[in-house]
C-alpha positions in Angstrom: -188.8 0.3 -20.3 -189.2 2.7 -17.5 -192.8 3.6 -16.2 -194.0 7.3 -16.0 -193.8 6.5 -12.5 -190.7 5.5 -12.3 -189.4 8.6 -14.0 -191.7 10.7 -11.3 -189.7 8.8 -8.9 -186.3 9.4 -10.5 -186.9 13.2 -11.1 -187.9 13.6 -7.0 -184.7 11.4 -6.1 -182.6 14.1 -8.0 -184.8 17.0 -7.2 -183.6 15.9 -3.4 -180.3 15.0 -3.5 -179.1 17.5 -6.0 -179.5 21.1 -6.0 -178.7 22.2 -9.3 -181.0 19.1 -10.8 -183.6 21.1 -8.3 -183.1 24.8 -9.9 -183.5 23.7 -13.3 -186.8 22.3 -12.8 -187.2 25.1 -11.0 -186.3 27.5 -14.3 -187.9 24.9 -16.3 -191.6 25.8 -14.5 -190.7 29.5 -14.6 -190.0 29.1 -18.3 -193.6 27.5 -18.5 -195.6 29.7 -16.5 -194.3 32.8 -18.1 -195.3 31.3 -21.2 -199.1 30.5 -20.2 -198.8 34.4 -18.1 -199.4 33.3 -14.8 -198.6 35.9 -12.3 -196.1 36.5 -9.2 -195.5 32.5 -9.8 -192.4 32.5 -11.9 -190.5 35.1 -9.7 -191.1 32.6 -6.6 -189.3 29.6 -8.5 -186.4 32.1 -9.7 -186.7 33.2 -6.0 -186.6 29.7 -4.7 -183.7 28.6 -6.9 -181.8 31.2 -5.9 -181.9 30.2 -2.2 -181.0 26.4 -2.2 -179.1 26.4 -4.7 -177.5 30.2 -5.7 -178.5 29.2 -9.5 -179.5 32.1 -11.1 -180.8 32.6 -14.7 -182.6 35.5 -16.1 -185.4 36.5 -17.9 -183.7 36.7 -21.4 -181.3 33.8 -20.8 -182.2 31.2 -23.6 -180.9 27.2 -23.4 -181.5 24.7 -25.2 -182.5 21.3 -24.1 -179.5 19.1 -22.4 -177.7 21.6 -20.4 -175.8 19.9 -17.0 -175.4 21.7 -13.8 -173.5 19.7 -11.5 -173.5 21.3 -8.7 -174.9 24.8 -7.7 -173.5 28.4 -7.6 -173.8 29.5 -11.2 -175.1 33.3 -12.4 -176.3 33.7 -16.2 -178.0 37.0 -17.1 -178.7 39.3 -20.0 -179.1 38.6 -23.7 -177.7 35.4 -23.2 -177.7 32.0 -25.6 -176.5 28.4 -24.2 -176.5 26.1 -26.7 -177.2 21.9 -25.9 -175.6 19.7 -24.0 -173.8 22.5 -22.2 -171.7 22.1 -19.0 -171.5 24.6 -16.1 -169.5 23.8 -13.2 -169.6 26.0 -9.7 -168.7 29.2 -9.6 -169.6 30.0 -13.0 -170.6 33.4 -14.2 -172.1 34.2 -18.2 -173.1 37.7 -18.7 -172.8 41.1 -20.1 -170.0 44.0 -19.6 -170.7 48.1 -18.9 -172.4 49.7 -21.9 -173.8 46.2 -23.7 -177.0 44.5 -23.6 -175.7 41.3 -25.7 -174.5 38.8 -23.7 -172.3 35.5 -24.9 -173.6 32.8 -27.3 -172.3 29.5 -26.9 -172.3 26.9 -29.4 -173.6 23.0 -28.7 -171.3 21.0 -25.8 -169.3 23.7 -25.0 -167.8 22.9 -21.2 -167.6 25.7 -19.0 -164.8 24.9 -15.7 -165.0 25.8 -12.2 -165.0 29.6 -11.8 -164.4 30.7 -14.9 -165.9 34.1 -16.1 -167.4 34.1 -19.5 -168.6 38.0 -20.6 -169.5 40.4 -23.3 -170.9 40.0 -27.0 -168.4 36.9 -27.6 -169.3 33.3 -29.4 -168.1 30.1 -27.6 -167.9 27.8 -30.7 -169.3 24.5 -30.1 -166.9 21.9 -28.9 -165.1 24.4 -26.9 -163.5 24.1 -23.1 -163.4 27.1 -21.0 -160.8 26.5 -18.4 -161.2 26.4 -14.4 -160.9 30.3 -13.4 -160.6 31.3 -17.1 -161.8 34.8 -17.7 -163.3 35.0 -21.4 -163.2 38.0 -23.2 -162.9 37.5 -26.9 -164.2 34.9 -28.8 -163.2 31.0 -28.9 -163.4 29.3 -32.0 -165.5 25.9 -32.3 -163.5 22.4 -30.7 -160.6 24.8 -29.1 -159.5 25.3 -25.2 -158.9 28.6 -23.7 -157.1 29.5 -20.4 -156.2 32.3 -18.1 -157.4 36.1 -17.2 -157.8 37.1 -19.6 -158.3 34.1 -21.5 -156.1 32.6 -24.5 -156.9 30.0 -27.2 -154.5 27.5 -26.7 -153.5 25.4 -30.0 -154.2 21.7 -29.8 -150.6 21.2 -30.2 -149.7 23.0 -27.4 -153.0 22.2 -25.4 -151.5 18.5 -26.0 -147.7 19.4 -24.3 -149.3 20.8 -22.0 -151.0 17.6 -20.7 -154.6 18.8 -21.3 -154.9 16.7 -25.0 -158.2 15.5 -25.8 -158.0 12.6 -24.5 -158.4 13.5 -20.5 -161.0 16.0 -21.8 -163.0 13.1 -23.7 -162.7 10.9 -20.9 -164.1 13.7 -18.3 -166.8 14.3 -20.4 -167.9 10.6 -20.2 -167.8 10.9 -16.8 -164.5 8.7 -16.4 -162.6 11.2 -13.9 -160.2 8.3 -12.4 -159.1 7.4 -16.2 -158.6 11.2 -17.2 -156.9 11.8 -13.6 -154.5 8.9 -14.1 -153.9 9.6 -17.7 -153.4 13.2 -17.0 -151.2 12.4 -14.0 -149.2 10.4 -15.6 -148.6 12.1 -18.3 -147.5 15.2 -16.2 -145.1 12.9 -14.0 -143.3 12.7 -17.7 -143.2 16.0 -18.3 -144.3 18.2 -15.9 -146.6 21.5 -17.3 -148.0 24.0 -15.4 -151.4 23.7 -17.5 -151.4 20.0 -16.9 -150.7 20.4 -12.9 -153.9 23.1 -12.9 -155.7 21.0 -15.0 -155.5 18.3 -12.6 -156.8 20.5 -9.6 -160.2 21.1 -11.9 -160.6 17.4 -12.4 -160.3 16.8 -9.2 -163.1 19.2 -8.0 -165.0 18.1 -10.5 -164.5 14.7 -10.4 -166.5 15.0 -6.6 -169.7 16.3 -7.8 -169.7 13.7 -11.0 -169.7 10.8 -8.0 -172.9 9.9 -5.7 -171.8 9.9 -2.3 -173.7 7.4 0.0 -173.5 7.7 3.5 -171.6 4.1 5.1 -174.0 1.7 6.7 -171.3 1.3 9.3 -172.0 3.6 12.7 -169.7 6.6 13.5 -167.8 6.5 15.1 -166.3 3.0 15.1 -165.1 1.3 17.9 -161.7 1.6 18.0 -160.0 -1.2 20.5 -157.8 0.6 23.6 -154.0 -0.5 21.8 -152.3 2.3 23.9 -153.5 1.5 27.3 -151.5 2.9 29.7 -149.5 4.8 27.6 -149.4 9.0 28.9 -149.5 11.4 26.5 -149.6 10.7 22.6 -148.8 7.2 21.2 -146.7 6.9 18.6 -146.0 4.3 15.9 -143.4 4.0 13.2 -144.9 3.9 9.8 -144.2 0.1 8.5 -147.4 0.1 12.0 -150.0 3.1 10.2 -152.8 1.2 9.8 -156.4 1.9 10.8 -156.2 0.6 14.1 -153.6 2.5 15.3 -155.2 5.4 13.5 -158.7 4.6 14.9 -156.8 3.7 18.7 -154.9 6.7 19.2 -157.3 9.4 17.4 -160.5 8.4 19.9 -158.7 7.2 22.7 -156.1 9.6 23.2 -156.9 12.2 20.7 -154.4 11.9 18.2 -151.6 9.8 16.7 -147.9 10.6 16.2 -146.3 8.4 13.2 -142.6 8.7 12.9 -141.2 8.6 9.1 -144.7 8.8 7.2 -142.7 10.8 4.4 -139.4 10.2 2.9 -136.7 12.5 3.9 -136.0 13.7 0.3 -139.3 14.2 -0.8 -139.8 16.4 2.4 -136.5 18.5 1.4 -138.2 19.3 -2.0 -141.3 20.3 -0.5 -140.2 22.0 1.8 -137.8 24.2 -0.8 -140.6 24.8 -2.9 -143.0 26.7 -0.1 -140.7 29.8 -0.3 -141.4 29.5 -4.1 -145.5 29.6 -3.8 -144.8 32.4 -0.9 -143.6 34.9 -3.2 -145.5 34.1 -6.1 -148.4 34.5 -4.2 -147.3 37.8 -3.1 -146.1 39.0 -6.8 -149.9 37.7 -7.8 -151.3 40.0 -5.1 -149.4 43.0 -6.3 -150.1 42.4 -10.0 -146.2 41.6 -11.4 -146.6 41.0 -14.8 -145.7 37.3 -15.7 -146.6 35.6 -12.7 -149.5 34.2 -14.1 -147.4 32.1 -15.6 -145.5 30.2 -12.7 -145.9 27.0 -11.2 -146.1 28.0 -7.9 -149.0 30.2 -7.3 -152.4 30.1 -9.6 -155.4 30.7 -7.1 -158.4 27.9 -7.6 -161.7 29.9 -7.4 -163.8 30.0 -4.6 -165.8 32.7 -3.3 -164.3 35.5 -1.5 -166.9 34.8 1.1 -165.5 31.8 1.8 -161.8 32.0 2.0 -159.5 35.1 3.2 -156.6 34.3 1.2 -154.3 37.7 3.0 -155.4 36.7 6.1 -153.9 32.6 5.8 -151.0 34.5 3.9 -150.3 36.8 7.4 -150.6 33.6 9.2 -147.8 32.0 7.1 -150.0 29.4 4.8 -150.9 29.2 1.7 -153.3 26.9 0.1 -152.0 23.5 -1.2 -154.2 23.5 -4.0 -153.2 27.6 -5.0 -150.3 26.4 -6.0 -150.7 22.9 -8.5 -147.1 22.0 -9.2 -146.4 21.5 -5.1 -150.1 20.1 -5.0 -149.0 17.6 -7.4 -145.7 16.3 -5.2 -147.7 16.6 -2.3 -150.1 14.2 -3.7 -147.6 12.2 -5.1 -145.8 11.7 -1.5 -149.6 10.9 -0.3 -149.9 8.1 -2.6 -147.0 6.7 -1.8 -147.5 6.2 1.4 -150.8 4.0 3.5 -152.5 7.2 4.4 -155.1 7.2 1.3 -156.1 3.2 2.0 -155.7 3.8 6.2 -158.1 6.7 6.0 -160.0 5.0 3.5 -160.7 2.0 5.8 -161.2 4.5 9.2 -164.4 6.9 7.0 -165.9 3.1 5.2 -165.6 5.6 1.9 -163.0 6.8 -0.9 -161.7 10.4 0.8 -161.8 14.2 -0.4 -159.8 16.4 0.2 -160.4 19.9 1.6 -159.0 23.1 -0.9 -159.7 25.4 2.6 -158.2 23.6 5.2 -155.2 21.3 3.3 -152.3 24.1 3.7 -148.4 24.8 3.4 -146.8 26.4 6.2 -143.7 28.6 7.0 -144.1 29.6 10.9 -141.8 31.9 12.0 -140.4 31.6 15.5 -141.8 35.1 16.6 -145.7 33.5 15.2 -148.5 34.6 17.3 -150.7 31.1 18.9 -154.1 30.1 20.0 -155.7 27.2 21.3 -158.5 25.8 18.8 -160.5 22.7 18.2 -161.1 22.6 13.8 -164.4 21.4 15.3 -165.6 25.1 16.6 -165.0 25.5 13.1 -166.8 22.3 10.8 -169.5 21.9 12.2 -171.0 18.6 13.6 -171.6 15.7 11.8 -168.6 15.4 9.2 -166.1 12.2 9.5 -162.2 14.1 8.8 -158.5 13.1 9.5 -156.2 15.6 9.3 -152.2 14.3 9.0 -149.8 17.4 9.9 -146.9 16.2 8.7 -143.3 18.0 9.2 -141.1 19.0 6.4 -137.8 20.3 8.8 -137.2 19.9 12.0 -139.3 20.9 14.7 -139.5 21.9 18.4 -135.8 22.7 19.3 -135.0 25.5 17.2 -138.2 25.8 15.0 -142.3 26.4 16.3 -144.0 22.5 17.1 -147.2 22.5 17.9 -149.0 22.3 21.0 -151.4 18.9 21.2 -153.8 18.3 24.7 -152.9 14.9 24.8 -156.5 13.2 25.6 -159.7 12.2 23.6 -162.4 15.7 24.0 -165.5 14.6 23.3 -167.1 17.7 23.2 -166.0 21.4 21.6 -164.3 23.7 24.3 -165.6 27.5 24.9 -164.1 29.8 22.7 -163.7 33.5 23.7 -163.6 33.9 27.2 -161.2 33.5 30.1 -158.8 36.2 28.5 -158.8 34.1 24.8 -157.4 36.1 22.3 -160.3 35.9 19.5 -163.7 35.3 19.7 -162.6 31.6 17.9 -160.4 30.4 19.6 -159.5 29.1 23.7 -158.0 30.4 26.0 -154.7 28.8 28.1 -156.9 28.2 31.0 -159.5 26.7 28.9 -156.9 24.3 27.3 -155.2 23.6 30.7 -158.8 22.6 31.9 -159.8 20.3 29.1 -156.1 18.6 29.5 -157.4 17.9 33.0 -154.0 17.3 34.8 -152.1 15.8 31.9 -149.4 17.6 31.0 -149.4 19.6 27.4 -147.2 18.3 24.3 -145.0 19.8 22.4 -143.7 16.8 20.5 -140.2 17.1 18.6 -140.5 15.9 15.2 -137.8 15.2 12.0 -138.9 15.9 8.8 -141.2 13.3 7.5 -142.9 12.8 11.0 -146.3 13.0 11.2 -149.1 13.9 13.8 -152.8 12.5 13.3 -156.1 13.8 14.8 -159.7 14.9 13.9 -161.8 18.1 14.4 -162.4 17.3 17.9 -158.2 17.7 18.8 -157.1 20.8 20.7 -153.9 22.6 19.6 -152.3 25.4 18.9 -148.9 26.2 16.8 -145.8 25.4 19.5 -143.8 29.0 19.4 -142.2 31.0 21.9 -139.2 32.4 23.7 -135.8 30.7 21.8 -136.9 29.6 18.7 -134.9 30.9 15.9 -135.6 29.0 12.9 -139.0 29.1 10.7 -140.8 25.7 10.7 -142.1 24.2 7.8 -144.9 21.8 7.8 -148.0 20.8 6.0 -151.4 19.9 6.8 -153.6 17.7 4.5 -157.1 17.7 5.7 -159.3 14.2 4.7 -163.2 14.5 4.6 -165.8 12.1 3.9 -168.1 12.4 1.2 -170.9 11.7 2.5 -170.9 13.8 5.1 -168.8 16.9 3.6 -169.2 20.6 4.6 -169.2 21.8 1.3 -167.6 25.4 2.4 -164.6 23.5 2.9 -164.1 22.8 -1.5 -163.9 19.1 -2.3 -161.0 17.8 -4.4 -161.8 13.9 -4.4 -158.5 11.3 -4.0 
């Protein structure tokens, strides 16, 4: 049996390491001291839960014991009542519309997903699963799921064709996210649904803040031995010779890695014939067509707007991977079937995540505006990320490249002067500075080719005079747990 000090010790680990752990106790003291009446006190732990961890609960909120939080970033106000045993996941928001001062009452182990928006003078029965980005309305019976804005109950019957049977959601709440993902997954790769493919997007998010992420004893970065000595410009290696060596050799000796045929032709043709697909749905979900919240394509995973400019990524020609699940789910499929996952495992000494803001599909088009950039000027120091580019047509003949300073930086580039074009980004004498008398890349790549590098890589999309086909391309961005910048959105691998 466990000392009182041992659970002192236990409560402080948590109170450190987790911030949602940290706001409850800090709502848990407000509760108390608002029940002896002792002043100003109670506003500074609402106060102080607000600001490390954006949890906020108010005054007439009432919960009952067991409620889970596992992560921050969740707002429940008004005449509200949270019944035990309840799960809130990020993004979460439970309160009251124009005009009412009754909030929603939900039942005992209800499950509340990523983003979703639960409102009004409704009952959650007990049981019930509130989809990620769901937005709740009316009331949801005891045991059942509902999905979508505005949300639906969906029957067990169809929750079940649909790849979201009870199962995955019994397994999840045990905390077993790699058995629900692979039942789940397989299950879709039988019969694809599009509530199964944005089921598995939730899982995955969730699945990262259900996991303790230890930093690696190893140091970082690792010594990487000098394989492409001699070589000018950017190595390259056929993919039977990915491994993390050559990963580790040519990212922080020469900056990046080229790896000819990391995808199969075919599987690049159907991703690459799907982008146009979540391009327009994304566009009929921005003007409001009826019906499209029903495709395949396009179904945005929430994040704040504070945090992501959808329209602007759009402009750019991108859309996010995970914003549209059934090409998420390919893409992860072609992932898995390749070394990358167990190569980039080895390189961070720690199962990868995957980053919702940076992983994205492209469609350049040959008149595309460019600027130099390091992701670096961007991430911040102290993360551990790969990034694998690969190509999904042809590239730099007819179609945009990109344009890779062929050398290890060891140090982020001024942004926004010598006549840069943003504030972000570098300038062409900048770049031609920090190549320091190599010549620039523009490598030509066949669909399936791939191009490897961290933050610390300087590039820019490869357009210009005589291109005349789009290119098509996508990037999947790889972080480390332990060190994640949690703006980016986790999905763990």
């Amino acid at each position: 049996m466990r000392s009182r000090a041992d659970v002192v010790i236990q409560i402080c680990r948590l109170a450190w390491v987790s911030d949602a752990f940290f706001a409850q106790i800090c709502y848990r003291a407000k509760a108390r001291l608002q029940a002896l009446r002792v002043p100003l006190l109670p506003q500074l732990c609402h106060r102080l839960a607000m600001v490390t961890s954006q949890v906020c609960i108010g005054d007439q909120v009432v919960i009952e014991p067991g409620l889970c939080l596992p992560h921050g970033k969740v707002v429940v106000d008004g005449f509200v009542r949270i019944g035990s045993g309840a799960v809130l996941f990020p993004w979460v928001t439970i309160g009251l519309v124009a005009d009412e001062f009754r909030g929603p009452t939900l039942g005992d182990d209800v499950h509340v997903g990523t983003g979703a928006k639960v409102i009004g003078p409704i009952t959650i029965g007990s049981g019930a699963r509130i989809g990620a980005n769901a937005a709740v309305i009316d009331d949801v019976p005891p045991g059942a799921t509902a999905v979508g804005v505005p949300a639906r109950v969906v029957e067990q019957q169809l929750t079940e064709a649909a790849g979201v049977d009870a199962d995955v959601e019994r397994l999840a709440k045990e905390g077993r996210y790699d058995d629900a993902i692979k039942s789940l997954t397989e299950l879709n790769r039988r019969t694809p649904t599009i509530h199964a493919e944005r089921r598995l997007v939730g899982l995955r998010h969730e699945a990262f803040f259900a996991l303790s992420h230890d930093v690696p004893a190893d140091p970082w970065p690792p010594v990487a031995e000098d394989l492409f000595a001699g070589i000018i410009g950017i190595p390259e290696v056929d993919v039977i010779d990915f491994s993390v060596e050559t990963l580790r050799a040519g990212v922080q000796k020469k900056g990046s890695l080229i790896v000819r045929g990391l995808f199969d032709p075919d599987v690049c043709t159907r991703l690459r014939e799907s982008i146009p697909l979540a391009f327009a749905a994304y566009d009929e979900f921005e003007a409001g067509v009826s019906g499209v919240e029903n495709s395949p394509w396009y179904w945005p995973l929430h994040v704040p707007t504070d945090i992501i400019e959808r329209p602007w990524l759009r402009d750019g020609g991108g859309v996010l991977a995970a914003d549209s699940p059934r090409i998420f789910f390919d893409l992860l499929e072609a992932v898995e079937s390749t070394a990358v996952l167990d190569v980039v495992s080895a390189h961070f000494g720690e199962r990868p995540a995957l980053s919702v803001k940076k992983t994205t599909l492209r469609e350049v088009q040959p008149d595309t505006n460019t600027s130099w950039h390091q992701d670096g000027a961007f991430l911040g120091a102290g993360i551990r990320t790969v990034n694998v580019w690969v190509a999904l047509s042809p590239c730099g003949v007819d179609a945009a490249s990109l344009d890779v300073v062929p050398r290890r930086l060891d140090h982020i580039v001024p942004t926004g002067i010598d006549g840069a074009a943003y504030d972000w980004s570098v300038s062409d004498k900048s770049a031609e500075q920090a190549a320091n008398g190599l010549e620039i890349v523009r490598p030509v790549f066949e669909p399936g080719d791939a191009i490897v590098f961290d933050e610390m890589n300087l590039h820019r999309t490869g357009a210009g005079p005589g291109l005349t086909k789009p290119r098509y391309a996508v990037e999947i961005w790889f972080f480390a747990p332990s060190t994640y910048p949690m703006a980016q959105i986790p999905l763990l691998l």
